[in-house]
C-alpha positions as CSV (number, residue, x, y, z in Angstrom):
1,X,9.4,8.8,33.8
2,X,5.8,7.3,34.3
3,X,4.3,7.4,30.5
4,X,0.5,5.8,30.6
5,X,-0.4,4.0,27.7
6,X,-3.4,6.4,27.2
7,X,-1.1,9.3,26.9
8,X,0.8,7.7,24.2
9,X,-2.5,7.0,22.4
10,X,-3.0,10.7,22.6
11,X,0.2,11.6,21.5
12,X,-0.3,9.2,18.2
13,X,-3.4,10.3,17.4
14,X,-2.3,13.8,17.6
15,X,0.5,13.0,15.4
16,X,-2.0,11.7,12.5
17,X,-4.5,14.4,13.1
18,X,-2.6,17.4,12.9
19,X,-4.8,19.3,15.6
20,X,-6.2,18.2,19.6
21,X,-9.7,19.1,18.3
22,X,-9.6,16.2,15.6
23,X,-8.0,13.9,18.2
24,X,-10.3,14.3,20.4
25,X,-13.0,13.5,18.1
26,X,-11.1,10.5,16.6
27,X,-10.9,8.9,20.2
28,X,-14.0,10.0,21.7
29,X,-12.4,12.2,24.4
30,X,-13.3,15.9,25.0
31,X,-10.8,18.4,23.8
32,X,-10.1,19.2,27.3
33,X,-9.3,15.8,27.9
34,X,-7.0,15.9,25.3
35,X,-5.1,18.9,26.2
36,X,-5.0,17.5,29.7
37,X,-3.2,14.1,28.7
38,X,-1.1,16.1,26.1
39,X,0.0,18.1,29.2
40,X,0.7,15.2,31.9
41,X,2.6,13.6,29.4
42,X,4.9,16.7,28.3
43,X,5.5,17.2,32.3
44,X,6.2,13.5,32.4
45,X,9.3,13.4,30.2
46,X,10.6,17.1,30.5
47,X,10.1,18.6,27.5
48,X,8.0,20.2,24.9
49,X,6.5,17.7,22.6
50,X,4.2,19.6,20.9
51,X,4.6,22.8,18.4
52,X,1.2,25.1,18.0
53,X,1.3,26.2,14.4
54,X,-1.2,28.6,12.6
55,X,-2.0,25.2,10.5
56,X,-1.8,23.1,13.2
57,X,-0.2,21.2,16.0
58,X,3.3,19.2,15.1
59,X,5.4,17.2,17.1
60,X,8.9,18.6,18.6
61,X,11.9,16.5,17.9
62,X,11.0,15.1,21.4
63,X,8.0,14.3,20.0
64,X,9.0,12.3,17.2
65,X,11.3,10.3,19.3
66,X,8.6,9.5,21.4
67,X,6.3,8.9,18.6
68,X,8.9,6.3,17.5
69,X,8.8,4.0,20.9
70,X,5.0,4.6,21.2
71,X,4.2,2.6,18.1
72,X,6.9,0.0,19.6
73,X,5.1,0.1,23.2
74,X,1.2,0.2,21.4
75,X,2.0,-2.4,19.4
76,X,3.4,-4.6,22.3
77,X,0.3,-4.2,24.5
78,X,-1.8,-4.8,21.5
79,X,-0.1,-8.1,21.2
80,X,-0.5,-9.2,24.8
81,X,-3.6,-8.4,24.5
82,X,-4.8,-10.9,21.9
83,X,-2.5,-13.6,23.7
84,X,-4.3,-13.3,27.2
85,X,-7.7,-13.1,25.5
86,X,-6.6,-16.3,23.3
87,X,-7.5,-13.7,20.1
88,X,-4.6,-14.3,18.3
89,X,-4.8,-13.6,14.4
90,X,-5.4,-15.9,12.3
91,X,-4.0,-13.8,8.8
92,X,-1.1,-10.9,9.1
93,X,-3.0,-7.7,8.9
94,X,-1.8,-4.6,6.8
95,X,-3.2,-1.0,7.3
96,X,-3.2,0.6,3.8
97,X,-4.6,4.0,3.4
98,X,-4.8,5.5,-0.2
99,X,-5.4,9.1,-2.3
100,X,-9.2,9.3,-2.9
101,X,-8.3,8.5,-6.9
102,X,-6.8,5.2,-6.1
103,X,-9.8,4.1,-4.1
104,X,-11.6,3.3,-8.0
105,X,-8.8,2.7,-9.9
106,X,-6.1,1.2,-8.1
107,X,-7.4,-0.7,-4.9
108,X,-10.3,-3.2,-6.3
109,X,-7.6,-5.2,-8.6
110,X,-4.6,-4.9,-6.1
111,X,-7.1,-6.3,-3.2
112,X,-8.5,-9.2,-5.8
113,X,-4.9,-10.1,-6.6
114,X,-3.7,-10.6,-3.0
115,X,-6.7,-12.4,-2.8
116,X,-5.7,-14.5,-5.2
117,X,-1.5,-14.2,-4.2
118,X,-1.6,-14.4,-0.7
119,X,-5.0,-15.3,0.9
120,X,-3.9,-15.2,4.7
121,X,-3.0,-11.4,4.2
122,X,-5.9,-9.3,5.5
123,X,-5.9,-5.9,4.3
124,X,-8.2,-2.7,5.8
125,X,-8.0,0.7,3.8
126,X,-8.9,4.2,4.4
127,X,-9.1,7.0,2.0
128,X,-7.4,10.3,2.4
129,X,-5.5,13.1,1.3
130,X,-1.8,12.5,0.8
131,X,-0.8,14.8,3.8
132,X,-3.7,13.1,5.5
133,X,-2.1,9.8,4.9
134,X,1.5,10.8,5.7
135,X,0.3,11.9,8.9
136,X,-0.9,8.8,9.2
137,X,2.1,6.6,8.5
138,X,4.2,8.7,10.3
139,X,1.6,8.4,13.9
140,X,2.1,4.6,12.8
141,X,-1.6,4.4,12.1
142,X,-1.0,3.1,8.3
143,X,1.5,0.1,6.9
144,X,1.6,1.8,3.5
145,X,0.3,4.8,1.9
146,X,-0.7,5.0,-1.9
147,X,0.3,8.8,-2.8
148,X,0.2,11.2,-5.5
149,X,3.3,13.4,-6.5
150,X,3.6,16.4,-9.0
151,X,7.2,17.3,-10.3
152,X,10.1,17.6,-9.3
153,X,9.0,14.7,-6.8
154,X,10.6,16.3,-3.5
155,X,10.3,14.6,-0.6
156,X,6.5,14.7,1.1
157,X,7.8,16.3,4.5
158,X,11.0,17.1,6.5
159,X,10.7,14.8,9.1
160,X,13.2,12.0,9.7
161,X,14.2,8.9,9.1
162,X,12.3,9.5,5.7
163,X,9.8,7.8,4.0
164,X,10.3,4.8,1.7
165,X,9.3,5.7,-1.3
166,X,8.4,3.3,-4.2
167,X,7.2,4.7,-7.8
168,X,4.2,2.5,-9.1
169,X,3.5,4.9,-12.6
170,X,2.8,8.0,-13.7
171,X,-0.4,9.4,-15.0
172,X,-1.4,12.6,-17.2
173,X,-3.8,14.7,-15.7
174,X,-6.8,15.8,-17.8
175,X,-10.0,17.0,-17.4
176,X,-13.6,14.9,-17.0
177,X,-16.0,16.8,-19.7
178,X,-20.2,15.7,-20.7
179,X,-19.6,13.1,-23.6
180,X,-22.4,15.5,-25.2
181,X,-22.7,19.5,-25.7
182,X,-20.1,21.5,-26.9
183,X,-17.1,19.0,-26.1
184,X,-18.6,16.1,-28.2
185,X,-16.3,14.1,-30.0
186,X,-13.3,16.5,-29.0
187,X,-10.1,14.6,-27.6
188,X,-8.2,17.7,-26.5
189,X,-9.3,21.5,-24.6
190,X,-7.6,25.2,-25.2
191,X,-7.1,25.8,-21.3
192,X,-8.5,28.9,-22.1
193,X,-11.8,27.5,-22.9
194,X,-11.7,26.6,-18.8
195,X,-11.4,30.1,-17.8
196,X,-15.5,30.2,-17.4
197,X,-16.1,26.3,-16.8
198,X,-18.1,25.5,-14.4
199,X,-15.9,23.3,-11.7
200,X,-16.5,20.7,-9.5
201,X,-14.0,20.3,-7.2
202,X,-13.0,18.8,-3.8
203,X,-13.3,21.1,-0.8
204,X,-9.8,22.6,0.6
205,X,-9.4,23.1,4.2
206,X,-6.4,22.7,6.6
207,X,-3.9,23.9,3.7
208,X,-5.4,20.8,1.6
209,X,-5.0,21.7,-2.1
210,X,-8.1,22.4,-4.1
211,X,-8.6,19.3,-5.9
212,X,-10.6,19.1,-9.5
213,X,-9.8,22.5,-10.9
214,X,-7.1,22.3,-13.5
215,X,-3.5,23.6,-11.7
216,X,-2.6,27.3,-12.5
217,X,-6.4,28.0,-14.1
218,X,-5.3,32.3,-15.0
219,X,-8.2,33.7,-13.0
220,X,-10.4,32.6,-9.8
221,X,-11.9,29.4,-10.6
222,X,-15.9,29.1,-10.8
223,X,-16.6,26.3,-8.7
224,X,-19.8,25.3,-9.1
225,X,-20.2,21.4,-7.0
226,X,-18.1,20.5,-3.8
227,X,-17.5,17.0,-3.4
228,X,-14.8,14.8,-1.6
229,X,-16.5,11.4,-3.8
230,X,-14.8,10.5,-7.1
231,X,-18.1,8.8,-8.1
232,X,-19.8,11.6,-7.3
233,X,-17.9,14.3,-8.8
234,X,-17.9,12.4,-12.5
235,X,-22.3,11.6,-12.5
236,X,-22.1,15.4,-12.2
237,X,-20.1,15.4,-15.0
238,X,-22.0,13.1,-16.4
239,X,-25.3,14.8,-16.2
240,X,-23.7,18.2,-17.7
241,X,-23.4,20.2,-14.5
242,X,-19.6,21.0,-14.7
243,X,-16.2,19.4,-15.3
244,X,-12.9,18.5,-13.3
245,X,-9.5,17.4,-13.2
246,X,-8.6,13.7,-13.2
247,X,-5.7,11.4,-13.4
248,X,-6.0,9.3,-17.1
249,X,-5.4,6.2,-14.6
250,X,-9.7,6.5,-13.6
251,X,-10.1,6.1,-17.5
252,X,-11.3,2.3,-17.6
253,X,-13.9,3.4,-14.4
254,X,-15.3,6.3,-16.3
255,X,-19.1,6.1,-15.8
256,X,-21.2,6.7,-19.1
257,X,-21.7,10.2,-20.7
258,X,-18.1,11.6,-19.5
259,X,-14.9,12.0,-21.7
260,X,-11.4,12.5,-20.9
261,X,-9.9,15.7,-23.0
262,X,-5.9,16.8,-22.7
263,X,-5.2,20.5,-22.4
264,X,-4.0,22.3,-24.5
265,X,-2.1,25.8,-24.1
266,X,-0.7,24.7,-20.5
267,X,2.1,22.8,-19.1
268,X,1.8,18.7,-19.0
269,X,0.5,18.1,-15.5
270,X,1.6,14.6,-14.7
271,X,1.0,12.8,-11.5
272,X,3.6,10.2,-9.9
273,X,1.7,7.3,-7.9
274,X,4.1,6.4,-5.0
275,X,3.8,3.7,-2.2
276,X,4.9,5.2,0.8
277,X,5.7,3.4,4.6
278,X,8.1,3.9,7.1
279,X,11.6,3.6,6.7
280,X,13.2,0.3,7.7
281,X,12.6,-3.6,6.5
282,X,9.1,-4.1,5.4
283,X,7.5,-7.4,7.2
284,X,6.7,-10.3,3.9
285,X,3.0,-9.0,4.4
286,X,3.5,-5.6,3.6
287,X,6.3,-6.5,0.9
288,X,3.5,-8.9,-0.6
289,X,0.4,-5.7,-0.3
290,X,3.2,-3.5,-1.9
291,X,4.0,-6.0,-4.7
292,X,0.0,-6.7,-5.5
293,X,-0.4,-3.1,-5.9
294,X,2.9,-2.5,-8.0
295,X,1.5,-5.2,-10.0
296,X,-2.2,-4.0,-10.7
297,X,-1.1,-0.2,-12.1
């Protein structure tokens, strides 16, 4: 079996992208060049390791198991790398990604308490969507995942061994209104009176859920503003140009001129923050990123 490291950098990267196009675009390769490693590397070990879906591309059980010694092999070569080059770190390194919401409300104080805790940890983040960041963890891109969860809490996918799941809290989900107009001094909203909001919400794509318009809105929302940027999203509330969903966990970050109302008339929507990594025993440095966070919420 002759397996090139490049092919099992492919094979990752497919894994956290979910399609060849994006991993081509993450690694700076041509689709085609893509396709063509994808394909040496499936006639190198004998099987089918990838599964074309109308959403996607997933790995094949062959994948995974693959998958599962690349991150063993990567990781390996990485190392002799810095050893021959005499670049060897100087502070453990965890990859944490983390749900756009977290990125304000969670990360800042869980960064400045490791800081603080544990000063030779060095920690990188990315933001993302929780499938985005499961994806992730599972290619082995991320050490630990900061996820949302809506009731009954299954588990995020099928694949196996399964995640490691921890629960940090749960949050209510209300909605972001102008501090002034017609929702002035209100603390609660008739979900009916959303029916005709304008809503400013995050753009869906890829089987991403729609994310700012209140779950289960009776009607076809009237989205008004498209943004991915929690800072963004709540000026435009602040200026009076719509409203949207958010966890009560952004409450101390709420930028002037924007309220947080319950609903009224409609389920509870609550939302269970999780950290999420890969099965198994954590390394102290991920244990201590894990416990900083856990400790900030």
């Amino acid at each position: 079996m002759d397996i090139s490291s490049a092919g099992l950098r492919v094979l990752r990267q497919i894994a956290e992208s979910g399609s060849f196009t994006a991993a081509a675009a993450r690694l700076g390769y041509t689709q085609s060049a893509v396709s063509r490693q994808a394909a040496a590397l499936e006639r190198s070990v004998g099987a089918s390791l990838f599964e074309r879906r109308p959403d996607g591309v997933r790995l094949t059980p062959a994948g995974l198991t693959l998958l599962r010694h690349a991150h063993t092999v990567l990781a390996s070569l990485a190392a002799a790398e810095r050893e021959l080059t005499s670049a060897v770190p100087r502070t453990e390194l965890v990859r944490l990604g983390a749900v756009l919401s977290a990125g304000s409300a969670i990360l800042p104080a869980a960064l400045a308490h490791l800081a603080e805790a544990d000063p030779q940890i060095t920690v990188t983040t990315r933001e993302g969507t929780t499938p985005m960041l499961i994806r992730a963890l599972r290619a082995g891109s991320l050490d630990l995942a900061v996820l949302t969860s809506r009731p009954p809490h299954r588990p995020f996918d099928g694949d196996s061994p399964r995640l490691h799941l921890e629960a940090v809290a749960d949050t209510e989900l209300v909605v972001a209104v102008p501090s002034t107009g017609e929702f002035a001094g209100r603390t609660t909203v008739h979900v009916d009176e959303l029916v005709e909001a304008a809503w400013i919400a995050t753009p869906s794509s890829g089987g991403e859920p729609l994310l700012g318009v209140w779950p289960g809105l009776p009607g076809r929302p009237r989205v008004i503003h498209s943004a991915r940027d929690w800072l963004t999203k709540l000026q435009l509330v602040a200026g009076g140009f719509g409203v949207t969903t958010a966890p009560s966990l952004l409450s101390p970050v709420l930028p002037p001129g924007v309220s947080l109302l319950r609903v009224d008339g409609a389920p509870s929507e609550i939302r269970r923050v999780l950290v999420a990594r890969l099965g198994g025993r954590p390394t102290p440095a991920i244990t201590a990123v894990t416990r900083a966070i856990t400790a900030t919420v």
